[in-house]
C-alpha positions in Angstrom: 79.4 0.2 160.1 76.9 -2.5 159.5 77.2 -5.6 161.6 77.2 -8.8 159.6 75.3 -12.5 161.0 76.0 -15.9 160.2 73.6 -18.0 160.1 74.6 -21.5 160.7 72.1 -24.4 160.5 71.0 -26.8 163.4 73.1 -29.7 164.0 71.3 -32.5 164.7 71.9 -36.3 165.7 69.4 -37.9 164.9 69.9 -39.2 160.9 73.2 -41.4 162.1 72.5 -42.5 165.3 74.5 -45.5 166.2 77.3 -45.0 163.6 81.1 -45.2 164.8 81.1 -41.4 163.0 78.5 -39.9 165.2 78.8 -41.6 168.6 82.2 -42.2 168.8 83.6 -39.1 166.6 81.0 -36.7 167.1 80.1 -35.6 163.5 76.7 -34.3 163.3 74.5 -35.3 160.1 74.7 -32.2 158.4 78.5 -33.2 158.8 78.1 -36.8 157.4 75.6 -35.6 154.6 78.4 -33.2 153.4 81.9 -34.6 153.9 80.7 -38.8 153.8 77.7 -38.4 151.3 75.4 -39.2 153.5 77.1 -42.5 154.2 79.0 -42.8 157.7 80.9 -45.9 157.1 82.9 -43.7 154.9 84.2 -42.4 157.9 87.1 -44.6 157.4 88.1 -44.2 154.3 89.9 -41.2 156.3 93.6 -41.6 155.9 
């Protein structure tokens, strides 16, 4: 049987540094780029 590997990408900090989403929530900026647009005050728009 073949074994299968995930690749996942790098999560960095760096993008989003000082944002309520990043510091306080700990969403990386591969997180914030996908679920907020790139935009962290999005964050909460959250209900």
């Amino acid at each position: 049987m073949e074994e299968e590997y995930y690749y996942e990408e790098e999560r960095t900090y760096d993008n989003y540094n000082g944002s309520y989403a990043q510091d306080v929530e700990g969403w990386s900026d591969q997180d914030i780029d996908d679920v907020f647009d790139g935009d962290p005050d999005a964050y909460w728009n959250i209900d």
